[in-house]
C-alpha positions as CSV (number, residue, x, y, z in Angstrom):
1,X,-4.0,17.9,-23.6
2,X,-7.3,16.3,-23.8
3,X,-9.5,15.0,-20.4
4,X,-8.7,11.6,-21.8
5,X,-5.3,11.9,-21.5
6,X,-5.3,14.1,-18.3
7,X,-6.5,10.9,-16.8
8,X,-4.3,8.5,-18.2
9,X,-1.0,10.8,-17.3
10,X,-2.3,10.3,-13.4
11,X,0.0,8.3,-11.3
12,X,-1.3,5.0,-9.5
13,X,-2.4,6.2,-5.4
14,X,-1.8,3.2,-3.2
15,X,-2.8,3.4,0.4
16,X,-1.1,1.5,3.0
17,X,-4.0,1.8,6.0
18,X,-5.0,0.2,9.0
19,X,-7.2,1.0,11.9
20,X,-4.8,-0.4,14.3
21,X,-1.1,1.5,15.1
22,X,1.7,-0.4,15.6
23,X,1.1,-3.3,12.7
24,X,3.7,-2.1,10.4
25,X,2.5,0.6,8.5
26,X,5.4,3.0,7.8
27,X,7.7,-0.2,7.4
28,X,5.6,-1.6,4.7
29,X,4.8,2.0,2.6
30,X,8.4,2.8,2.8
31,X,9.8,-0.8,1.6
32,X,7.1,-0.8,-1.4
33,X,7.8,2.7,-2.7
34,X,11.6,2.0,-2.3
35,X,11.4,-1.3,-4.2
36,X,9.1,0.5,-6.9
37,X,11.7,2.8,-7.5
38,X,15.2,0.9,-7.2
39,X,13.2,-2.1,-9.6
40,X,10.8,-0.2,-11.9
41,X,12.4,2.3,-14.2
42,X,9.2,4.6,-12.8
43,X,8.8,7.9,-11.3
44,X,7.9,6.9,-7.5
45,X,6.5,9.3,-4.6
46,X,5.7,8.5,-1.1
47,X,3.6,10.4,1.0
48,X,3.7,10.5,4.8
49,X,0.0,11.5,5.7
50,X,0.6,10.6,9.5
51,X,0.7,14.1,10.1
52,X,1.4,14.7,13.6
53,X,3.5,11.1,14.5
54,X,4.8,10.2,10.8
55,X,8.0,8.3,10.8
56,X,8.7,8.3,7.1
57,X,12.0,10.0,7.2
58,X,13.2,8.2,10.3
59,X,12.4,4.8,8.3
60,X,14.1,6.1,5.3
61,X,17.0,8.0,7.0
62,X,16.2,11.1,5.5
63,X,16.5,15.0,7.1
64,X,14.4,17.4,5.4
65,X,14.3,21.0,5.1
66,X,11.2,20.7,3.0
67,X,7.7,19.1,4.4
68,X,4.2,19.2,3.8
69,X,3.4,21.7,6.6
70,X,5.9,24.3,4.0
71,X,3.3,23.3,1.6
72,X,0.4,25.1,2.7
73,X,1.1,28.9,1.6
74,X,1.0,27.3,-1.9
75,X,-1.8,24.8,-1.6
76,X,-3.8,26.5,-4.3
77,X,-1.3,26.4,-7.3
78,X,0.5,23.1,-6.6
79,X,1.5,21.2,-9.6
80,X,3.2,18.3,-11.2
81,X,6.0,20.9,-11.5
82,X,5.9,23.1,-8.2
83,X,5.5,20.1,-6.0
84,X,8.5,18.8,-6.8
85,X,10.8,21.6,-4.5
86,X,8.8,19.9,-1.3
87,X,10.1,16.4,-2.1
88,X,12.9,15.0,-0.3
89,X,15.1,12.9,-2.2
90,X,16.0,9.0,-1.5
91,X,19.0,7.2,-2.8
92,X,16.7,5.1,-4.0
93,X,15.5,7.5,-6.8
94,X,12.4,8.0,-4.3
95,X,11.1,11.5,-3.7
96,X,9.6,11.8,-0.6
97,X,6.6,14.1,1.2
98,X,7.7,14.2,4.7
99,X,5.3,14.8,7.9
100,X,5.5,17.7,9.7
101,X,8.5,18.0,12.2
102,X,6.4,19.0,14.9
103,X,3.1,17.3,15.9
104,X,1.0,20.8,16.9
105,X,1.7,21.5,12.7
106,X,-0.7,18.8,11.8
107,X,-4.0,20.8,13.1
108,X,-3.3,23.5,10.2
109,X,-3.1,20.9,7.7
110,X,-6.3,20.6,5.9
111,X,-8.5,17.3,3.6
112,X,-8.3,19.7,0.6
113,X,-5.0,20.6,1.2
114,X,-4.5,17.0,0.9
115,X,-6.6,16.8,-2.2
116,X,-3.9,19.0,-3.7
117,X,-1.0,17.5,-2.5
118,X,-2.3,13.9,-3.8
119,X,-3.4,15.5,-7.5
120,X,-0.2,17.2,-7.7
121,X,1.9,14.1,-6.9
122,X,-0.6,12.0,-9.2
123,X,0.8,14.9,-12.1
124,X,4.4,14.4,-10.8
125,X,4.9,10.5,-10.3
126,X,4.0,7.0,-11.9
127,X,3.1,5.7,-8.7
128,X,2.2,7.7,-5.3
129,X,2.1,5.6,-2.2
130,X,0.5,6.8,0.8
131,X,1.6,6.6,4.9
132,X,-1.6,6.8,6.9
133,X,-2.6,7.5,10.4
134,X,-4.6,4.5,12.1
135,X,-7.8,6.6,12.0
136,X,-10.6,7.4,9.7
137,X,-9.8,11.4,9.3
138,X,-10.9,13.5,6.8
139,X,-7.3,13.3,5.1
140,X,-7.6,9.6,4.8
141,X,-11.0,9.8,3.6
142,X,-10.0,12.3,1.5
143,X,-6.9,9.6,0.2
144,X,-9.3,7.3,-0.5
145,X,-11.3,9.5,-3.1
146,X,-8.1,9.1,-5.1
147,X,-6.8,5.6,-4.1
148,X,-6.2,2.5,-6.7
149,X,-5.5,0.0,-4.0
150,X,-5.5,0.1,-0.2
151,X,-3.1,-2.0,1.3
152,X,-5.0,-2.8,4.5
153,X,-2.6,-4.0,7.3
154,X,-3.2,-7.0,10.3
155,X,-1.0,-8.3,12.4
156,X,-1.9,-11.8,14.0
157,X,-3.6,-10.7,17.5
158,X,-6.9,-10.6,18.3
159,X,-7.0,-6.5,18.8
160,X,-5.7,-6.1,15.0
161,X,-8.1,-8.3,14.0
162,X,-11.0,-6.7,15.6
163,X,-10.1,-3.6,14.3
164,X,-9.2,-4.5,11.2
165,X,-12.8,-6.7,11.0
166,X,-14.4,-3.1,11.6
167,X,-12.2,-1.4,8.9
168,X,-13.4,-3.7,6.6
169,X,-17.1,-3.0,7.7
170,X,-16.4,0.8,7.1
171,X,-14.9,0.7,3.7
172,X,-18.1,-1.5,2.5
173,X,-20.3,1.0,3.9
174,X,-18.3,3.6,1.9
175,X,-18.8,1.9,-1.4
176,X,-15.1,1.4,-1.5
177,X,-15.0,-1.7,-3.8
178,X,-13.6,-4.9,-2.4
179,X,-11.4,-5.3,-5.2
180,X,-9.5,-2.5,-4.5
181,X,-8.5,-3.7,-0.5
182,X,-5.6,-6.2,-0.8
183,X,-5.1,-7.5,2.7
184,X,-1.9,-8.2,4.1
185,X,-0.3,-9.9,7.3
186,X,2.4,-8.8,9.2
187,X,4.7,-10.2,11.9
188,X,3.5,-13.5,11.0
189,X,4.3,-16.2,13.2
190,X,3.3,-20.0,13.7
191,X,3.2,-20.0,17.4
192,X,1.0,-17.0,18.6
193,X,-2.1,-19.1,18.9
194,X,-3.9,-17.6,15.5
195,X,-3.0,-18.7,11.8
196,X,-3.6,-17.3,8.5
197,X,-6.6,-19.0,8.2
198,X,-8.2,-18.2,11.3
199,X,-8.0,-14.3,10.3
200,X,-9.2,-14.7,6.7
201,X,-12.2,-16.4,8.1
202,X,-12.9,-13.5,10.6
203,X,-12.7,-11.2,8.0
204,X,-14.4,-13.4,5.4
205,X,-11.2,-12.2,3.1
206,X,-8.2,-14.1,1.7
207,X,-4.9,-12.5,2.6
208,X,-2.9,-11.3,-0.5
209,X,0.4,-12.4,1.7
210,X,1.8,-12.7,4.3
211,X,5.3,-10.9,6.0
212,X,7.0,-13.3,8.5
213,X,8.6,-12.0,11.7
214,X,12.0,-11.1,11.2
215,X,14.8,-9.6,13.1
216,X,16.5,-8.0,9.8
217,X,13.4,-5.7,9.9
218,X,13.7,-3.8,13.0
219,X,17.6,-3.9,12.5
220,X,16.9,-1.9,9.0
221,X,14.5,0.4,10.6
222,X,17.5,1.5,13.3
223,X,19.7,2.0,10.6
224,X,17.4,4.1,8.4
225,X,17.5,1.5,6.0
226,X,14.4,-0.3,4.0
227,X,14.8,-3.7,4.3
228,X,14.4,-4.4,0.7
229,X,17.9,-2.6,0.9
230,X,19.8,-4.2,3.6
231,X,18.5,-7.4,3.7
232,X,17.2,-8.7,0.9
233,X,17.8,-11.8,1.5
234,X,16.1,-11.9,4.5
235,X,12.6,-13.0,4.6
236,X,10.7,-10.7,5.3
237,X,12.4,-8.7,2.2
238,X,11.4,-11.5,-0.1
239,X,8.1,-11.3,1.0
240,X,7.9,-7.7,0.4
241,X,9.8,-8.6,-2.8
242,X,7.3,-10.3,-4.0
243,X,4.3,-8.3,-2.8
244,X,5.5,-5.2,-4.6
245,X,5.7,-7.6,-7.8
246,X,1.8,-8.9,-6.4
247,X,1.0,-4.6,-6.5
248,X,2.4,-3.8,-9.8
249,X,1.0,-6.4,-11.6
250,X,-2.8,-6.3,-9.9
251,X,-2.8,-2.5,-11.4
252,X,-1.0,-2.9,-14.5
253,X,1.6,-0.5,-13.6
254,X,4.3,-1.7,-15.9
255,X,2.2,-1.4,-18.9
256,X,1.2,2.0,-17.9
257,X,2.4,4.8,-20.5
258,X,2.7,8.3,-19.8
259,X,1.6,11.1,-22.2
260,X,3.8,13.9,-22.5
């Protein structure tokens, strides 16, 4: 196979990332990749990089007996083929690279171990999306290297927005292009004393869309169930309806063709 279509067989890396826990993170990853794969007709990976506190497989309702941690005596000769026995299976059609069960297994978890895991998974799937921490690590800088689109993450509150303000200011100063941030609110809600339009002018960028509060969300989450699952009628499932839709189009992912 030549470089040129090395490159064009690599999956699609989006991000999900915020600088602030608690805005919906895991929630959001989970719901995208599940809605990628039930809708798409793709290959579809997610990848729980919140090594020490992920909640991937408690969003998803999955039990693993393979993670990333079982990874690492491999790390080195990980491909689009050997990845695929540390996956954990949705009923989605998802595979899934779950966190380490135990938080100390994080610290032996290195950025080019991540590198490997991300380039294998890029071999392995049409679309990779990522879980992050709410830190600037190496392992999310590292993700970043490799990332189409961040999905960065606020919440309307004035500490999300701060942080998220400063997020913003860090990506720019890492060259990573504006065009690749899509910027999404969650928990939206009329009466919190901030609007839409307060927060895009603080961060001087327009919001791709916005999730409403909604009761069916934290309901799916106790039951292990995405949203876009359980409730699809609810919505804050057509919202993230319609933001996987936003996703897929933005990066031309359903007229993407694989090379054998």
């Amino acid at each position: 196979m030549s470089s040129i279509d090395s490159e064009i067989d690599r999956g699609k890396v989006i991000t999900v990332f915020s600088t602030k826990g608690g805005v919906g993170k895991s929630m959001i990853s989970s719901n995208l990749a599940t809605q990628m794969a039930r809708t798409t007709g793709k290959r579809v990976a997610l990848v729980d990089l919140d090594l020490q506190f992920g909640d991937i497989g408690v969003m998803l309702g999955l039990r693993p007996e393979m993670t990333i941690y079982d990874s690492l005596p491999v790390s080195d000769e990980l491909t689009d083929t050997t990845i695929d026995q540390f996956l954990t299976p949705h009923r989605s059609g998802l595979k899934v690279m779950l966190a380490p069960l135990r938080p100390e297994l994080a610290d032996s978890i290195s950025a080019k171990h991540i590198r490997n895991v991300i380039d294998a998974m890029r071999g392995a799937a049409d679309i990779v999306v990522a879980d992050t921490p709410a830190s600037f690590n190496d392992h999310v800088l590292s993700l970043l290297d490799e990332t189409d689109l961040a999905v960065l993450v606020a919440t309307m509150d004035v500490p999300s927005v701060k942080n998220v303000k400063l997020c913003l200011e860090t990506l720019r100063s890492l060259q990573f292009s504006d065009d690749k941030i899509a910027l999404v609110i969650n928990k939206a809600d009329d009466e919190v004393g901030l609007n839409r339009q307060e927060i895009e002018d603080s961060l001087c960028k327009t919001a791709l869309l916005t999730i409403p509060s909604d009761r069916k969300v934290p309901l799916s989450i106790n039951q292990g169930s995405p949203v876009v699952m359980v409730g699809r009628r609810s919505p804050a499932a057509r919202s993230l309806i319609s933001l996987t839709e936003t996703i897929l189009a933005a990066l031309d992912i359903d007229k993407t063709i694989r090379v054998a």
